[in-house]
C-alpha positions as CSV (number, residue, x, y, z in Angstrom):
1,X,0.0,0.0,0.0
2,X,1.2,3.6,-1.1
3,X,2.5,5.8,1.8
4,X,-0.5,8.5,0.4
5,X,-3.0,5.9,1.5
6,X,-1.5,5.8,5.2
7,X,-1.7,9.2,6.1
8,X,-4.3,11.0,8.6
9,X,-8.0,10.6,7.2
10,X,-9.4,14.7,6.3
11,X,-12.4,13.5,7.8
12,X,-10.8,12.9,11.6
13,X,-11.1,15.9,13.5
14,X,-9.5,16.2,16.7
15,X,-12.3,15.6,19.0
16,X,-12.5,12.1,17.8
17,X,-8.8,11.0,18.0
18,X,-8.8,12.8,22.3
19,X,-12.4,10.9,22.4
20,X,-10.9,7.2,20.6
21,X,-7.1,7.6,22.6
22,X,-8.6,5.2,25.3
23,X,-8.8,2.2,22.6
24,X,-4.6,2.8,23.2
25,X,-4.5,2.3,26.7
26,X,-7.1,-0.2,27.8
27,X,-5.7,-3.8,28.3
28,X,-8.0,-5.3,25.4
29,X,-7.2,-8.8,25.7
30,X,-7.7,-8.8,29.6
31,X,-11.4,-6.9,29.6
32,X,-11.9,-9.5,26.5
33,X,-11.0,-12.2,28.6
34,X,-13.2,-11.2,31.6
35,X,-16.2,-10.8,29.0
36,X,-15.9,-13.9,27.9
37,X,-16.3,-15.4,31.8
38,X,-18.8,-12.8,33.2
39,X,-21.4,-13.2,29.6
40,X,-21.0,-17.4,30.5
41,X,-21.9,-16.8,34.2
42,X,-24.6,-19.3,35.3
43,X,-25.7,-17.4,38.6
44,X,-29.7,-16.8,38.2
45,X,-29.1,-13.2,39.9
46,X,-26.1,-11.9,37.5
47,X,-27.2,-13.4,34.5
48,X,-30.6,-12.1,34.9
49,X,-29.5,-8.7,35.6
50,X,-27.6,-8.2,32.6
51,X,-29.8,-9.6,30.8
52,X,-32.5,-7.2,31.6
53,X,-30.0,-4.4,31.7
54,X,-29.1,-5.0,28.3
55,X,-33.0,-5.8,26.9
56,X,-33.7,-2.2,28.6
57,X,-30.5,-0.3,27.7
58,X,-30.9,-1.5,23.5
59,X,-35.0,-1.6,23.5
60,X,-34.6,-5.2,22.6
61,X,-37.5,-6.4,21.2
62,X,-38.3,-10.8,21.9
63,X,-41.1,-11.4,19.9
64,X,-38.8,-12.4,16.8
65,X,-36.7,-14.7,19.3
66,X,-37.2,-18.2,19.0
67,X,-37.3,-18.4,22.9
68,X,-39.3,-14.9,24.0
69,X,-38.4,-15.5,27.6
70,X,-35.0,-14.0,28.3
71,X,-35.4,-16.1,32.1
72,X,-35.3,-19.2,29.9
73,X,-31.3,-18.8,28.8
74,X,-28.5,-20.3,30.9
75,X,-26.3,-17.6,30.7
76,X,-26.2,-13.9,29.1
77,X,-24.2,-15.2,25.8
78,X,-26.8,-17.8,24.9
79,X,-29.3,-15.1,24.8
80,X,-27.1,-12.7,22.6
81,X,-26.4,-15.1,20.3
82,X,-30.8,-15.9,20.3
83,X,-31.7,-17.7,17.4
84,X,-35.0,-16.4,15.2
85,X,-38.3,-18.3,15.1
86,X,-38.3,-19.4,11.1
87,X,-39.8,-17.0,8.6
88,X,-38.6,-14.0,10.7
89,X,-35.5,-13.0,8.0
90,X,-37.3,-14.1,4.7
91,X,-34.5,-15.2,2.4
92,X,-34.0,-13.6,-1.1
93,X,-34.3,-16.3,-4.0
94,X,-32.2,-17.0,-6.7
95,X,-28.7,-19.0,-7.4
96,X,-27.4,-15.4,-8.8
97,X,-28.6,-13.4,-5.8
98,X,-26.7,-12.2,-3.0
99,X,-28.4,-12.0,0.0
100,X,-27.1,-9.8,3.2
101,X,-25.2,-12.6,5.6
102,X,-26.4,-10.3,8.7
103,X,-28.6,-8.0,11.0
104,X,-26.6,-4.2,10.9
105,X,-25.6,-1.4,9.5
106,X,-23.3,-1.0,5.9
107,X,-20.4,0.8,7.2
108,X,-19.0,0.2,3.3
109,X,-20.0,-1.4,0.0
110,X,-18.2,-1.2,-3.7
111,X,-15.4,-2.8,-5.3
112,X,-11.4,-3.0,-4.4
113,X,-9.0,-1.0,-5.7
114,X,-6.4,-3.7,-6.8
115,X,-5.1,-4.8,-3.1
116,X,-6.8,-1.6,-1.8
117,X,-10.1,-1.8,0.5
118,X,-11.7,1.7,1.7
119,X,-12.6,1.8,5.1
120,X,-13.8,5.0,6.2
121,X,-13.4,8.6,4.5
122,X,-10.0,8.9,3.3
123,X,-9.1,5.8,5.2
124,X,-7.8,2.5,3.5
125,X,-6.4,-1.0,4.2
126,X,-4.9,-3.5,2.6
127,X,-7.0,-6.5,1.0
128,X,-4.1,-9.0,1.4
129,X,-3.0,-7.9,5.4
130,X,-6.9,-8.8,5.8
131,X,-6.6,-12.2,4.7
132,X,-3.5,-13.2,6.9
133,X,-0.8,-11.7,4.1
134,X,-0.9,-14.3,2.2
135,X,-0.8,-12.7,-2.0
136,X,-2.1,-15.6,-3.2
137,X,-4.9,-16.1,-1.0
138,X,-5.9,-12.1,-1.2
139,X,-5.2,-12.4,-5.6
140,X,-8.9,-13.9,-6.4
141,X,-10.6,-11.0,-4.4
142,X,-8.2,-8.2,-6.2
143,X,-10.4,-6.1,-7.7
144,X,-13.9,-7.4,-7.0
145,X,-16.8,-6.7,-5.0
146,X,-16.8,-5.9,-1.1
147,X,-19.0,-4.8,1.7
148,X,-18.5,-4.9,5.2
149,X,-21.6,-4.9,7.7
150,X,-21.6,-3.3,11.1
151,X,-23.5,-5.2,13.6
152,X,-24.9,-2.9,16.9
153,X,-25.0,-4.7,20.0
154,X,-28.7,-5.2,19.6
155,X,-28.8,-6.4,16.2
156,X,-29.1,-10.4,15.5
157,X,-25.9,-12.4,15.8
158,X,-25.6,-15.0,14.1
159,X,-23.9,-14.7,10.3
160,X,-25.3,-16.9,7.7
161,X,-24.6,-17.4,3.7
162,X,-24.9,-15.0,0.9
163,X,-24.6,-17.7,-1.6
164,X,-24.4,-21.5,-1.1
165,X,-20.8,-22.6,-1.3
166,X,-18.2,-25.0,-0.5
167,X,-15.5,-24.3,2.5
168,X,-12.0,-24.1,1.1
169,X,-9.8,-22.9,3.6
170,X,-10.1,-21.2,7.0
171,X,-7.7,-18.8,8.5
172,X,-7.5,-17.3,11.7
173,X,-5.3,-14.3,11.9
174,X,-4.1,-12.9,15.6
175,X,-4.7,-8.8,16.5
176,X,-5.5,-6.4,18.1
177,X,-9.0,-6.0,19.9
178,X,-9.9,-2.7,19.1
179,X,-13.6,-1.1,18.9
180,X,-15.4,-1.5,15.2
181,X,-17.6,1.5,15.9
182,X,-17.9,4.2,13.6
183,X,-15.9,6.3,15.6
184,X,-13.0,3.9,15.7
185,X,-13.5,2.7,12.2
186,X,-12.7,6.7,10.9
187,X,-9.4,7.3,13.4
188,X,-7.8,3.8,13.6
189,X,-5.6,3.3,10.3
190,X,-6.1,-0.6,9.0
191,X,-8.0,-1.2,11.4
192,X,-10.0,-4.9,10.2
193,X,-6.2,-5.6,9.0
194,X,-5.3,-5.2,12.7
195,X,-8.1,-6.5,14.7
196,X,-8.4,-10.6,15.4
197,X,-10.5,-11.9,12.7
198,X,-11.4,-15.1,11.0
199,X,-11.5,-16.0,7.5
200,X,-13.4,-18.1,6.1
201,X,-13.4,-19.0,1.9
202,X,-15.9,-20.6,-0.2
203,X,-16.2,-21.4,-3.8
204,X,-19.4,-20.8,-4.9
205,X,-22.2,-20.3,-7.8
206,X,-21.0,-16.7,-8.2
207,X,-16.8,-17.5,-7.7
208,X,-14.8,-17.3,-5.1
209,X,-16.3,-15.4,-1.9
210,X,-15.2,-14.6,1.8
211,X,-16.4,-14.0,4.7
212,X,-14.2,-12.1,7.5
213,X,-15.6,-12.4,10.7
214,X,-13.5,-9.0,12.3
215,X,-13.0,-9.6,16.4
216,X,-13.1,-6.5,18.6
217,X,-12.8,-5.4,22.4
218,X,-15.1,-7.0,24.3
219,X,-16.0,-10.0,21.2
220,X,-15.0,-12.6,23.5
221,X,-15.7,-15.3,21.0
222,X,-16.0,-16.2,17.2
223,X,-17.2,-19.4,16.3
224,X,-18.2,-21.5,13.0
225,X,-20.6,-24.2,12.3
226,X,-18.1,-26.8,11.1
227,X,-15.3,-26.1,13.8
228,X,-16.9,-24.7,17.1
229,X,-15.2,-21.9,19.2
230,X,-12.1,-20.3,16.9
231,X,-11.2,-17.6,19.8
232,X,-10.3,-18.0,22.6
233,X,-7.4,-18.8,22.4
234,X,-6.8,-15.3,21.1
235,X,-3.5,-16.7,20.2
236,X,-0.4,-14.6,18.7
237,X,0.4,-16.7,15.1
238,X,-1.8,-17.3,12.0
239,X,-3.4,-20.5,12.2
240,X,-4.8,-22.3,8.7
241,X,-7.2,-25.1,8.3
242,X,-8.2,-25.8,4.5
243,X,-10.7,-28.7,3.0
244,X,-11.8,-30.5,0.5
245,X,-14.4,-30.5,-1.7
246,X,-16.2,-33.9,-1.4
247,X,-16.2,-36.4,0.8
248,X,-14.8,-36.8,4.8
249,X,-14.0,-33.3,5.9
250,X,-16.0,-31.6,3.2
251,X,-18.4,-28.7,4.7
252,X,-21.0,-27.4,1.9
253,X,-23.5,-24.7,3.6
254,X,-27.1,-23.3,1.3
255,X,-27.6,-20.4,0.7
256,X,-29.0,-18.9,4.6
257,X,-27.5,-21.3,6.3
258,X,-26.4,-20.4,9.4
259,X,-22.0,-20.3,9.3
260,X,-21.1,-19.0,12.1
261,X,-21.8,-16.4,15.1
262,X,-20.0,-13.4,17.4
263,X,-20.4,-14.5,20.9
264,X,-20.5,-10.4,21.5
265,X,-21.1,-8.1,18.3
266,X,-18.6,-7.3,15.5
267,X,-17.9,-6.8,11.8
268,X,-18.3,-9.1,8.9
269,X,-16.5,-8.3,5.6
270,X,-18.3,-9.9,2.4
271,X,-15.9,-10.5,-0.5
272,X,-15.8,-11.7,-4.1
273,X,-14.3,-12.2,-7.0
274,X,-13.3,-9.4,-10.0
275,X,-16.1,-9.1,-12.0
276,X,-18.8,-11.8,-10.2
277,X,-21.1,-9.8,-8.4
278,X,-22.9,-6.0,-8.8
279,X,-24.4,-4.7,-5.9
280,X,-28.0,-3.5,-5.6
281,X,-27.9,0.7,-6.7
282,X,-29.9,1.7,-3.8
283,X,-27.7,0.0,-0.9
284,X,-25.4,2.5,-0.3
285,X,-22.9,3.0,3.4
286,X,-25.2,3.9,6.1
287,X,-28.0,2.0,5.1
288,X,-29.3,-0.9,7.9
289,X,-29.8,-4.1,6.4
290,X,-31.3,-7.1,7.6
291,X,-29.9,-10.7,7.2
292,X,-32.0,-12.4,4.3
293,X,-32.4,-9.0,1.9
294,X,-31.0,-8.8,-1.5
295,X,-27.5,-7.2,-1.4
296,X,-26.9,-7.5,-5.1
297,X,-26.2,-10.3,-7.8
298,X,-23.9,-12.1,-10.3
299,X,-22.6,-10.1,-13.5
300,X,-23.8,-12.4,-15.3
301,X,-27.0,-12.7,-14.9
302,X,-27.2,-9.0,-14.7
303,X,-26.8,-8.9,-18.4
């Protein structure tokens, strides 16, 4: 990455670099860590009262939950993590249709710049640091089609499929732990190329795609359908799992299947290939979006 595309974003004032200096100087892996016990506490009296203090705090609203009774969960992270009674994110149809893996917000959506990713107003990363630094990994997505979804502590949190597809590789890539809110995403430079993160790539109907499930302070936990609980450990080298395509060991997910979750909310960043997908005209950053819409479709098919 150019030296032009590392300096200070025009759109940082500084109010929110005296207001985002904390994310410096708290110990993020040791608050993480203590997340991670307090949100599996089974004691009736703490995890009922974060639980309502949370429900009350975001205006959480049950009646999509598959279990409405927030008394019914054994701990606080089995009721962030609620699953939906059926029907409550109808799922876009088609082969060539992309459909939004999450609940949240579009912080950004376009297409790469070669190796180049924007992540905020005048603020860029690199696509191949996102996938571990590995060129060759990072080469398929050069170019092509990207959006990366914002998910609020009250949103849903479970992440499910854009497109059916076949698991190729998994990587998990060590980080930081800093915030993914707005504020953070504008003053920290790279910052989904520094935070903790998962990868996980799929060949699919519409070519290669990723997901990149971005860890943050506080996101005690990602975990997948096919391998469990990823972090902890938080762990300080790149670990890589890949699979095959048929047979024992093969993982093949539809289309809104459920592939993983944040055990605490996060970012997800959607990639594919040069020249696979176009997204939908009217989905622009800032828009909320709701797992199950129609995010865009293949080239194509597009005509």
């Amino acid at each position: 990455m150019s030296d032009s595309l590392l300096q200070p974003s025009p759109a940082v004032t500084f109010g929110d670099r005296l207001r985002n200096l904390p994310q410096y100087l708290l110990p993020q892996r040791l608050l993480t860590r203590l997340t991670y016990r307090l949100a599996r506490a089974r004691s009736p009296w703490l995890k009922g009262a974060l639980t309502r203090g949370f429900i009350r705090h975001f205006q959480v609203d049950l009646n999509e939950a598959l279990e409405p009774d927030a008394r019914a969960y054994p701990h606080f992270n089995a009721f962030f993590t609620r699953a939906l009674k059926p029907g409550a994110r109808p799922l876009v149809a088609g082969e060539s249709v992309v459909c939004c893996p999450v609940d949240g917000a579009i912080s950004q959506i376009g297409f790469a710049e070669a190796d180049t990713l924007l992540q905020a107003k005048g603020r860029y990363f690199s696509l191949t640091a996102l996938l571990g630094g590995d060129v060759e990994r990072a080469r398929p997505f050069q170019g092509g089609a990207f959006a990366t979804l914002y998910l609020s502590p009250r949103d849903y949190h479970r992440i499910h499929m854009p497109s059916g597809g076949t698991l190729r590789e998994m990587v998990h890539v060590p980080g930081k732990l800093f915030s993914v809110s707005p504020l953070t995403t504008r003053v920290v430079p790279g910052l989904f190329a520094r935070n903790e993160r998962v990868a996980a790539l799929f060949e699919t109907p519409l070519g290669p795609m990723a997901l990149v499930l971005v860890g943050a302070i506080n996101v005690a936990s990602i975990e997948t359908v096919w391998a469990g609980e990823i972090t902890p450990p938080l762990g300080s080298s790149i670990r890589r799992w890949t699979y095959p395509s048929s047979g024992a060991g093969a993982a093949t997910l539809a289309k809104g299947e459920e592939m993983g979750r944040f055990n605490m909310g996060s970012t997800v960043i959607l990639l594919f290939g040069a020249e696979r997908v176009r997204w939908e005209s009217g989905i622009q950053a800032g828009a909320t979006v709701r797992m199950g819409q129609r995010l865009g479709q293949s080239v194509a098919s597009s005509g």
